[in-house]
Structure formats: structure tokens, C-alpha cells
N, C-alpha and C positions, 0 to 999 in steps of 0.2 A: 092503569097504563095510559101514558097519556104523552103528543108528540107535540112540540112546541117548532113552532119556526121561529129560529133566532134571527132571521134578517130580517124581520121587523121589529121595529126599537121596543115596544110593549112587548110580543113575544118573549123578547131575549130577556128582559129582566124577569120575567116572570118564573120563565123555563129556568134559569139559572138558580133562582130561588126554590123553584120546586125540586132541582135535580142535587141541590144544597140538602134540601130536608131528607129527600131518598137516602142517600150517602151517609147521613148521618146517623139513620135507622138501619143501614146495612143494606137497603137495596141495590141493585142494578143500575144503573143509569146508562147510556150510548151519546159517546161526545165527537165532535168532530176534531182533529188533529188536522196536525201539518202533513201527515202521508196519510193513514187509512182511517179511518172512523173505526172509535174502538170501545169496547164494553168495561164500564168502570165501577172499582167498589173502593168502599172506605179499604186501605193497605191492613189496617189492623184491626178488621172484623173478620176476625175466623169465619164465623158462618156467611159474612157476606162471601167470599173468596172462595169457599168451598160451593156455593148457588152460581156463581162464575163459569168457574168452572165443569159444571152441570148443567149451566142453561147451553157453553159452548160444545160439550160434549168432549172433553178431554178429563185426561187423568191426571195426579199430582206429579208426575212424572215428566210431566212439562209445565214447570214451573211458569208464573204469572209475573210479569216485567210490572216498573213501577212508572208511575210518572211526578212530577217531582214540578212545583210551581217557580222555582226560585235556585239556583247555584249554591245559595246559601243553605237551602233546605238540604244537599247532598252531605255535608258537615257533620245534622244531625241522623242521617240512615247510616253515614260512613263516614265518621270520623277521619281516619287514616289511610285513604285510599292512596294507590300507589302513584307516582308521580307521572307517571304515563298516560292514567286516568283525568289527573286532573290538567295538563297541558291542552289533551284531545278537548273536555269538556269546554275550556275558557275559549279553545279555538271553536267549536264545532255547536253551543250550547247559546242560548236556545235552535233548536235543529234537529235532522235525523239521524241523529247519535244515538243509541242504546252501547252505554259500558257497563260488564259486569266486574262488580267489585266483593270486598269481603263487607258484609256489613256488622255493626255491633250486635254484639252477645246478648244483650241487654232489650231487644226490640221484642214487644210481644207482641208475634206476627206468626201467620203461615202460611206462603205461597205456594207451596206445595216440597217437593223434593230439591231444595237449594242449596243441600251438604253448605251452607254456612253465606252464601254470594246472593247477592241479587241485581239484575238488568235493570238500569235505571236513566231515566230519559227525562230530558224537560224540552216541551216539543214547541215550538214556532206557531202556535196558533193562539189568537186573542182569546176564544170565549175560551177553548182549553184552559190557558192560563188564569183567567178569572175566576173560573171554578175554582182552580186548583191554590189559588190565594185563598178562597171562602171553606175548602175543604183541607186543606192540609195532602200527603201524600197518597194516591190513588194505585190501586193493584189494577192493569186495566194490559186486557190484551184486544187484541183486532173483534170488530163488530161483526162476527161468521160464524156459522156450525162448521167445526171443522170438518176439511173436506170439501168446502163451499169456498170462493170466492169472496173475499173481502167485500163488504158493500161496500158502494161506493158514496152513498145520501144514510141520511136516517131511516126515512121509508123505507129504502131494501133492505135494512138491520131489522124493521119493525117486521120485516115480511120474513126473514128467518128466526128471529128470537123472540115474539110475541110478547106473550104475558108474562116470561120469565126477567125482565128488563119494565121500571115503574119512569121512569122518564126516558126520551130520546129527545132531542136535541141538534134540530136538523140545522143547518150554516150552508147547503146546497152541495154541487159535486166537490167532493175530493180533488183538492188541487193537484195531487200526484198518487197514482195509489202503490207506487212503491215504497215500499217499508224501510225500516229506517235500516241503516248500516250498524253489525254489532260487534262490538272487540270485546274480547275478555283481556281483561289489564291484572285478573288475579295473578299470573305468571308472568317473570318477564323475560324475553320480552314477550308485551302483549301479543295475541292474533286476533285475526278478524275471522269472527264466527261465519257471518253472513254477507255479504256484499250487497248494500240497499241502496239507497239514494245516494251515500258517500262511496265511493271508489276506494280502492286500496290505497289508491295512489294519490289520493286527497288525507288519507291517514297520515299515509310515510312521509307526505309531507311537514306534517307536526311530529313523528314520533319513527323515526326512520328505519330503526328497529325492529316495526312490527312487521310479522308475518302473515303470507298470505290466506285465504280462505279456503276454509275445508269442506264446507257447507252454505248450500245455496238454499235452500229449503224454506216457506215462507210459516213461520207460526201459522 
């Protein structure tokens, strides 16, 4: 286990490369995002995602949202996504958007209980996105035992999730610690699951159809 500060220029490449290798063996890593600092595994390591999941202390029943380096990268998780998906993304993207879409058949993946969909986000943060160029798609929810309060630094992540996480990846406070805004575009019209950083009414302005929030609840 080991915490890198990425605002300094040797840090950051170091930690990037270290938090590269982790991901790539299945481990843990904790990144910093555009809203909460959040715990990450390679998407298509079973075992890694299943250690996720246990180090947060949740059950497959709350399924693990993805993060995604690239617009382009959303093509190969979900080909076909509904048009309502992709209008919000080209508007909202990179940002705190999470859309759940139908992803392909063909992914050998397990987030837990996704009946076929998965939440998927490409978030507004440099080192975030640098990873996520060198890692490919990341299964990555909020850096907390659930129950706990989002950290807000890497330190506080390091002080709830210990040894079960092989790099953290500190970038200092969280610029916003509210979570991102999430529409399911499975059905249309879309809803908005959660109400986060984006507003409804920053939604309906790209997709005017969608309906309001039923849940406020924070992962």
C-alpha cells in the first residue's frame, strides 16, 4: 500500500505508473475525480470487483458504475445506446453525468446485479483521465465504507479502506464532493435516478422528455 502525491510532478508520474500496474493485476487503486475521490478496478477483473466491493462493504446488489477515458470508449461498452444517451453525453461529457445504458452481450464483465445495463461516466478530471487512457475502462464507485461519508483527499480514503486498496493517488481536496447526476436512458423517456451536480433542469435542457427524480440517495 502505498499513497503518492500527484501535485508534485515526480509523484504524479510515478503514482500513475504504479496505480497502472495495480489495475492491471486486479488490485485497488483510489483516484481522484471531478466530484468524489473514488475506488477503482480494472472493469473486467472479476476478482478485482468482487475485492471492491468487500473492501467497500456492499453487496452485488448495488451494482459498480464504470468510468470510461474517452466518448469513444462508450461505442465499445455500448454500441447502441439510446439517443437520448448519447445527446446528454456529447452535451454533459467529460462531467458529472453517470447514464445507464444497455451494454453488449459479449462483455466479459461482472458488476454485480446489472439485469443487462451499466452506469457509465467519463469524469472531468486530468490525472483521472490519464489513468484511464493507460488503463482502459475502470469499475470504480466513491472512496467510502458505506455508511461513511465520501473522502474527501486520498488520506481520508487511506484512513477508511487501508490495506484493502495497493495505491491512492492523492490530487488534494475534492473540488465538489457532490456526486454526479444519473439518468437511466434504458427507457424512454429517460429519468433521472439521482439529482447530483447536474440539475433536472440542466437535463431537460438537452433532452426535454426526461423525467423527474425518484431518488436522492448517495451510492
Amino acid at each position: 500500500m502505498r499513497l503518492f502525491d500527484c501535485r508534485k510532478a515526480k509523484e504524479r508520474e510515478s503514482g500513475i505508473k504504479a496505480a497502472a500496474r495495480a489495475i492491471r493485476t486486479g488490485k485497488l487503486v483510489v483516484i481522484p475525480t471531478d466530484t468524489v475521490y473514488g475506488i477503482a478496478v480494472d472493469a473486467f477483473s472479476v476478482p478485482g470487483v468482487a475485492s471492491l466491493l468487500k473492501a467497500k462493504g456492499r453487496g452485488r446488489d448495488m451494482a459498480t458504475p464504470v468510468l470510461i477515458g474517452s466518448r469513444r470508449a462508450l461505442d465499445g461498452i455500448a454500441p447502441n445506446i439510446p439517443q437520448s444517451a448519447r445527446e446528454l453525453t456529447e452535451a454533459f461529457w467529460p462531467g458529472p453525468l453517470t447514464v445507464i445504458v444497455p451494454f453488449v452481450s459479449t462483455l466479459s464483465w461482472d458488476l454485480g446485479d446489472t439485469d443487462g445495463t451499466v452506469a457509465v461516466r467519463m469524469p472531468l478530471h486530468p490525472l483521472a483521465l490519464e489513468l484511464l487512457r493507460e488503463t482502459g475502462p475502470l469499475a470504480v464507485s466513491s472512496a467510502n465504507l458505506t455508511g461513511v461519508a465520501p473522502a474527501p483527499n486520498a488520506a481520508n480514503a487511506k484512513e477508511q479502506l487501508g490495506n484493502s486498496v495497493s495505491v491512492y493517488l492523492e490530487a488534494g481536496e475534492s473540488e465538489d464532493d457532490v456526486p454526479s447526476t444519473i439518468v437511466d436512458c434504458v427507457e424512454d423517456p429517460p429519468q433521472v435516478l439521482r439529482e447530483g451536480a447536474l440539475t433536472t433542469e440542466q437535463i431537460r435542457a438537452i433532452v426535454p422528455s426526461t423525467l423527474g427524480p425518484v431518488d436522492h440517495e448517495k451510492s
